[in-house]
N, C-alpha and C positions, 0 to 999 in steps of 0.2 A: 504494500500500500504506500504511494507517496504522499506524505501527511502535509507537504506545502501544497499541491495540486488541490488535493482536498478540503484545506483551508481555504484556500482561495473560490473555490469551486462555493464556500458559501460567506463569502465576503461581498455585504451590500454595496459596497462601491465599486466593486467590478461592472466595466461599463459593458453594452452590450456584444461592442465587438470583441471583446477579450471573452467574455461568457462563449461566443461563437467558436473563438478557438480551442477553448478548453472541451466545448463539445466533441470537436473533432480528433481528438485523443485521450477523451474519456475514457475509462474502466469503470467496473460495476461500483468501485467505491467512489468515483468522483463523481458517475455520474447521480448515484443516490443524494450526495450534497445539490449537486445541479437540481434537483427533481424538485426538493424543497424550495427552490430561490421563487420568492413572489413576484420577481420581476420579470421569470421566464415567459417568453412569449408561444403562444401555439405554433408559429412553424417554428423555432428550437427547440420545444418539445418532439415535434415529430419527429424532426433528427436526430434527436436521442435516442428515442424509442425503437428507430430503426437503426442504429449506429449499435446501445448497447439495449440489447432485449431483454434485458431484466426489469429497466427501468420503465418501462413500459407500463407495468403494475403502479409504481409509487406513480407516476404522471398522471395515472388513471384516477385513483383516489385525490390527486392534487385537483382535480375537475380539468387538466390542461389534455385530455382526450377524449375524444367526443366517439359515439359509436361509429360514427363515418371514415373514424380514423383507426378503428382496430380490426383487425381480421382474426375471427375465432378459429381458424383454422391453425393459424400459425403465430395466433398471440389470447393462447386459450385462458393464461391466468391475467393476462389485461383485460380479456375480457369478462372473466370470472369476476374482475375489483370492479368494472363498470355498472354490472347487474348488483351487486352488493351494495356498493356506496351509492349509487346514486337511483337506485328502487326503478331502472329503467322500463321494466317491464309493467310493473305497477303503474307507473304514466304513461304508458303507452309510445312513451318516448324510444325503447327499445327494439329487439326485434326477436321475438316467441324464439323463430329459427335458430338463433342462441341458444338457450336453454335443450332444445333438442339437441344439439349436436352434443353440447357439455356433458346429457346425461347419456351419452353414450361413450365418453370417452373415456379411454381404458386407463388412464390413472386415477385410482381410489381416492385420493387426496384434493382431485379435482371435482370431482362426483360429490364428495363429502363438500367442498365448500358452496357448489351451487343449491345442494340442500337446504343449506342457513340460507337464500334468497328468497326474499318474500315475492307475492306476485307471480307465481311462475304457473305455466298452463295448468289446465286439471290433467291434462295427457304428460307430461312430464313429470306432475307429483305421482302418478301412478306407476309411472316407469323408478322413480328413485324407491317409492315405497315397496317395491320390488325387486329393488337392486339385488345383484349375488352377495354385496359386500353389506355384515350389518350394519357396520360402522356408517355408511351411507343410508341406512336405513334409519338407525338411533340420530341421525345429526336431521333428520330431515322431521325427526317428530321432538326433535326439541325446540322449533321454530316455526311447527306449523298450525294449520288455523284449527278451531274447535273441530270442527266436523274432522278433517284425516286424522287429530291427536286421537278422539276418540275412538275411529278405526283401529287405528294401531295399538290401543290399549291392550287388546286381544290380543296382540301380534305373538305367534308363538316362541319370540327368542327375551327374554328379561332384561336382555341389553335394551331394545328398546322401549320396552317399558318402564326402565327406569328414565332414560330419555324422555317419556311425557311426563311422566311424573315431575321434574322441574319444567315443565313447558308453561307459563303462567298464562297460557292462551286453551289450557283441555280447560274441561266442562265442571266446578265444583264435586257434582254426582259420580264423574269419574275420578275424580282424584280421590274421592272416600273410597272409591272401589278399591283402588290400588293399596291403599293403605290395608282394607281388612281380606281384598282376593275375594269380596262376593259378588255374585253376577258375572266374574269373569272365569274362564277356561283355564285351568293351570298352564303354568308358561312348560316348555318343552326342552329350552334350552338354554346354556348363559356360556360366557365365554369362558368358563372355566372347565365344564364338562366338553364344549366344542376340542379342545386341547388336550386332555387329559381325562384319563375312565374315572370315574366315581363311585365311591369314595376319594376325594381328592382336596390336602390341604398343600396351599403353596407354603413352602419356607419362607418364611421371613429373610430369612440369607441366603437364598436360592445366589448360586453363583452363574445360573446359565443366562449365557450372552444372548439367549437370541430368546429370552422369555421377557414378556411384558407386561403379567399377569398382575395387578397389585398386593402387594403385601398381605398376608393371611387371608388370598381371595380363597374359597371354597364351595365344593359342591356336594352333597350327598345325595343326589336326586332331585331337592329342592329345593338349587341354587338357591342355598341361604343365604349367601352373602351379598348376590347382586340384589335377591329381593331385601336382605337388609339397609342394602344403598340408594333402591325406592323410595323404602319409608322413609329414608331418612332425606330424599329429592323431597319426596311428596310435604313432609312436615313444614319444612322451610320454603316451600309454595304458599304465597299470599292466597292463590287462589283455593285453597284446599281448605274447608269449610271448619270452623274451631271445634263445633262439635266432633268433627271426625280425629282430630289431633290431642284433643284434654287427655283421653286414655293412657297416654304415654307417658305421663306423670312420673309414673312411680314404674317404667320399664327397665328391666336389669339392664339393657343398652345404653350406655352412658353417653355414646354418640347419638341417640335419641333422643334423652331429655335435653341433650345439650342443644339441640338444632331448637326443641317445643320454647326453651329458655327464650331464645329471640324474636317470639313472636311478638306484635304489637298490636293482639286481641286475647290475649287471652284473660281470663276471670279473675279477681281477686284471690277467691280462694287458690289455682293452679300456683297463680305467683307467692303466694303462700308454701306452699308445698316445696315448692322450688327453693325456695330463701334459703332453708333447711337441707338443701341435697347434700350428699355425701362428699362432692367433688365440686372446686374451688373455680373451675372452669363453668360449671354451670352455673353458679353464682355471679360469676363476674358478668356473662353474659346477660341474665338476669337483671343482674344491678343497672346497665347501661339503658336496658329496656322502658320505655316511656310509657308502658303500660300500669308499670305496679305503681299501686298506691302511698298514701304517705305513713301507711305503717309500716309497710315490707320495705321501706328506703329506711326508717329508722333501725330496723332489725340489720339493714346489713350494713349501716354506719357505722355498726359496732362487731362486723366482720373479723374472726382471727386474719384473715386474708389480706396482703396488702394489695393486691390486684383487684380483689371483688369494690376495697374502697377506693383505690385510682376510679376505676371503670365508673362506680355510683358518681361520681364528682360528674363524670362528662355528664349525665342525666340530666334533659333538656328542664324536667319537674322534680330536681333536687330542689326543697328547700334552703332558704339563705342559710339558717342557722345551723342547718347541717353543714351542707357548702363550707362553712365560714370554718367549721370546728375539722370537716375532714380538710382538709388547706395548711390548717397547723398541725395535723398528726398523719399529714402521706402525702409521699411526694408525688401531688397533680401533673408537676409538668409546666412550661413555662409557655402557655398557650390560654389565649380568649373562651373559658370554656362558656358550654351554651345557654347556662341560667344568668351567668355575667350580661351576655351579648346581648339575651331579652330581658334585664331587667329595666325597671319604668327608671325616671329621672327621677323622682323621691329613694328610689331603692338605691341607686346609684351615690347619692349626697349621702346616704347616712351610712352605706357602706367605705364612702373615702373619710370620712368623719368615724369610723371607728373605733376605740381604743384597740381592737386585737391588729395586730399585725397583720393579719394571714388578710381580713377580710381586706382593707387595702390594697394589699397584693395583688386579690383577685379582679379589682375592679382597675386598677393601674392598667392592666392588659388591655384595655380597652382603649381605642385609636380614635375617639368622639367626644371625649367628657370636656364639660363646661368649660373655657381658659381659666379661670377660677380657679375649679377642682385640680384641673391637670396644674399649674403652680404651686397648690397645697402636697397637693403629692409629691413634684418633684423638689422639694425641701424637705422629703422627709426624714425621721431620725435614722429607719431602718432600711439598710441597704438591699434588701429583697424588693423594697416596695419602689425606691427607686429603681432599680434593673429593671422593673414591670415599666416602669414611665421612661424611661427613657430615650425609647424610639418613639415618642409620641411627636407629629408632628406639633409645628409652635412652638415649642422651646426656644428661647435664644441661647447665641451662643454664652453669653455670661451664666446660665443657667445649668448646661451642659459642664460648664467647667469649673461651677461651684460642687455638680455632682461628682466629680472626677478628684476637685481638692480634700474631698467630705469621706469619698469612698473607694478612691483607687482602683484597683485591678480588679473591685470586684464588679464595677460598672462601666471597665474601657470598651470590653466589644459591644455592648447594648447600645453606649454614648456613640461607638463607629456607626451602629445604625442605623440614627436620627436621618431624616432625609432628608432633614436641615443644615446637617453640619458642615461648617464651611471649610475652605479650603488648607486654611491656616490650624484650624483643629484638627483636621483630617491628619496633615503632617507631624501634628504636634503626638497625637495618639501613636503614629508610625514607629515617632522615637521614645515613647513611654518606657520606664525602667522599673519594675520588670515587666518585659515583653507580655504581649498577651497574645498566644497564636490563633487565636479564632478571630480578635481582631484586625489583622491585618487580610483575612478574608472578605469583613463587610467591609473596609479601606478599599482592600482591591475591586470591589462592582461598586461602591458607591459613587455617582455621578458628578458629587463635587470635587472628587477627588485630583490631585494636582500631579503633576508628573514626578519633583521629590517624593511624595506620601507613595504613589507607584516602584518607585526606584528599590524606595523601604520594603514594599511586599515581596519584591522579586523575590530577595532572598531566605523566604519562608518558601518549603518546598510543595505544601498546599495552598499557597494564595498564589504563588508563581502563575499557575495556568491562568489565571483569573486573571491578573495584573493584565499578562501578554494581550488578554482581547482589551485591552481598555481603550480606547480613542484619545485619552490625554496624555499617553504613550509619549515618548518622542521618537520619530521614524527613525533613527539610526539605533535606538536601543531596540526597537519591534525589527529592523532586519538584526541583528546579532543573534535573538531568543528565534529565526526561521533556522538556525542551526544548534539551536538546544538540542540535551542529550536528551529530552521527555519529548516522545512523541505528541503530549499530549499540549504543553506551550508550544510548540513549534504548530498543530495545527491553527490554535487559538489567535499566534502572531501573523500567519498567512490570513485568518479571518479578519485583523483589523482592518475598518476603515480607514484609520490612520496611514495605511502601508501606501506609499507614493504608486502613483499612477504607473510613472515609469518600471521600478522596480516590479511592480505587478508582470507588465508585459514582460520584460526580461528574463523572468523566473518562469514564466509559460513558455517559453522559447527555449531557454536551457535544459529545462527539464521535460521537455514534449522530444527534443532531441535526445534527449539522455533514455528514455522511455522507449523511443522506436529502434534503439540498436541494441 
């Protein structure tokens, strides 16, 4: 791969006749950079497309080819991303004849992806829903409309029935089917008996190279285990009716309750039941769940688990005072969480007015508080509550650098990430003693940034890449870093806008020559 061709291949200041030349000596990786540029135009597209044939897909999804420009004969996965991405058949904008050919075409993996296309005739879904391959069969009822999902419900292999089972397009009445097998025909066959005679458990350690069976998949006749992976499709379908899923309560299948845990219907009593489970994973789950009430949130406030109470904090309907109390006894995370973000502007003042620490914290996070509030908080005594405020837009820089004299290293990279911060603070955080390396990360993309505060990053070996795309660069330090030993600055400085016009062409010319011999 040459990582300056590549760079360059997605640097916005390439103008278009340089993009033209790099077309004509693209490879599949320059031209994938190419395929993304917003600037490509439809006939440079085409000439990609027919130049390198890969590319042809990604152009397709970029919307830069139109059906008039692909031929499914001999650009079947371009024209595979055309019916996908852009629903051509469903507007009529398409052409049926597509789909015909596709589902006849002898690669499995091509059959499999026109399955997932919505819109496709009734004579071509009968042709996939009859495919030799399941795989083509399962992908085409994980995507299809009520009337074939319910067809295939019966289908006699359980691979596909698990396939409708998460299809959130079958019918309520058939997803309860699934779940209890009544009204329906025993399946016949799962890919684990397809493979192997039954009685049959795979190893978990199975060393064979050419099996691809899942881990403890099994059959004894009554592919338990794909019909175990139904249920467990079927439960975590919105569309599968609550009554039919409460059962599973109290199922010795841990990966069943755990899936019932994430619903966001189920009854108080369930979520009851649940709070209690044995296993700390289904609690956590649980706890996230916006359905349980305000007792089953108190119950698991007081979780031995420290993930069941991370996870309750995200809880769109935690109460503040829990909120407040789990904030100072588990680490939330240093994120806006979702009862902060909707709380009212009375909730918000008397949570920055305080006494605990922790609730300040939480509403600090927030990127919209009164000028007021945001100045209250960013004086505050405790340095957690400033790091929350400190990327708050508004600050001045006197303010930013009173938090810095107050609080040191413990608020330089939060202070680098004000989107205020001027040029002069920027540099001044660069040479802060002692260093702070995540800081010189939000230095290196932040847009006030000055080319000394850049110079500073270089030499951190994760802000480096970052530094090299920055446009406040100076163009003879962005050509030195096109012959860095990291592939990954050297693509990043062939990306800068910064990088002189000329040198652009030059380096397309030396290395387009260097390429072709």
């Amino acid at each position: 791969m040459n990582h300056v061709l590549c760079g360059l291949a997605a640097n916005v200041s390439l103008p278009s006749e340089l993009v033209d030349r790099l077309i004509a000596v693209a490879d599949a990786e320059i031209a994938a950079d190419l395929a993304h540029r917003a600037d490509l135009s439809h006939a440079q597209a085409m000439v990609l497309a027919s130049r390198v044939g890969e590319s042809a897909v990604l152009l397709a999804y970029a919307g830069l080819l139109t059906a008039a420009d692909v031929d499914p004969a001999t650009q079947p996965d371009a024209a595979l991303a055309l019916l996908a991405l852009l629903a051509l058949l469903a507007e009529r904008a398409g052409r049926p004849e597509w789909a015909r050919l596709l589902a006849e075409d002898p690669v499995v993996e091509r059959r499999e992806k026109l399955a997932a296309c919505s819109g496709l005739p009734l004579d071509v879904v009968e042709m996939l829903a009859t495919d030799s391959d399941v795989q083509v069969v399962a992908e085409l009822a994980l995507w299809t409309t009520p009337e074939t999902a319910t067809r295939l419900a019966a289908h006699p292999h359980a691979e596909v029935r698990r396939a409708v089972a998460a299809n959130e397009a079958t019918p309520p009445a058939v997803l309860a089917a699934l779940l209890t097998g009544e009204g329906l025909p025993p399946a016949q066959r799962c890919l684990v008996c397809d493979r192997e005679e039954a009685p049959f458990v795979h190893d978990p350690q199975c060393s064979r190279l050419d099996c691809d069976l899942p881990s403890g998949a099994s059959c004894d006749g009554s592919h338990e285990s794909t019909r175990h992976d139904m249920q467990q499709m079927a439960i975590r379908n919105p569309a599968t009716p609550t009554e039919a899923v409460i059962g599973f309560v109290d199922h010795p299948s841990l990966l069943l309750r755990w899936a019932l845990a994430g619903r966001p219907d189920l009854p108080s009593e369930i979520c009851t039941r649940l709070a209690v489970d044995s296993n700390p994973g289904v609690r956590a789950d649980l706890a996230e769940n916006p359905a349980i009430d305000d007792a089953v949130i108190r119950v698991l406030a007081t979780d031995r688990d420290h993930e069941v109470r991370r996870r309750l904090a995200h809880n769109p309907h935690v109460p503040l005072d829990v909120l407040t109390h789990l904030a100072g006894a588990t680490r939330v995370g240093a994120t806006l969480l979702p009862r902060i973000a909707s709380a009212s502007p009375d909730e918000v003042e008397k949570l920055a007015a305080s006494p605990n620490p922790a609730a300040r914290m939480l509403v600090a996070q927030r990127r919209d508080v009164p000028p007021a509030t945001r100045d209250a908080l960013a004086a505050d005594s405790d340095a957690k509550v400033v790091k929350s405020i400190a990327p708050h837009p508004g600050l001045s820089e006197g303010q930013l650098r009173t938090m810095l004299d107050r609080h040191g290293v413990r608020v330089v990279a939060k202070v680098a990430s004000n989107p205020d911060a001027t040029p002069a603070l920027l540099e001044d955080l660069a040479r802060h003693e002692p260093s702070v390396q995540k800081a010189f990360r939000e230095i290196a993309r932040h847009r006030n940034a000055s080319a000394p505060a850049l110079l500073a990053c270089l030499a951190d070996a994760q802000a480096r890449p970052i530094a090299a795309s920055h446009a406040a660069l100076p163009p003879p330090i962005i050509e030195e870093l096109l012959t860095d030993a990291d592939w990954q600055v050297v693509e990043a400085a062939a990306a800068n806008p910064s990088l002189p016009l000329a040198v652009m062409s030059d380096l397309i010319s030396r290395l387009s020559a260097l390429a072709a011999n």
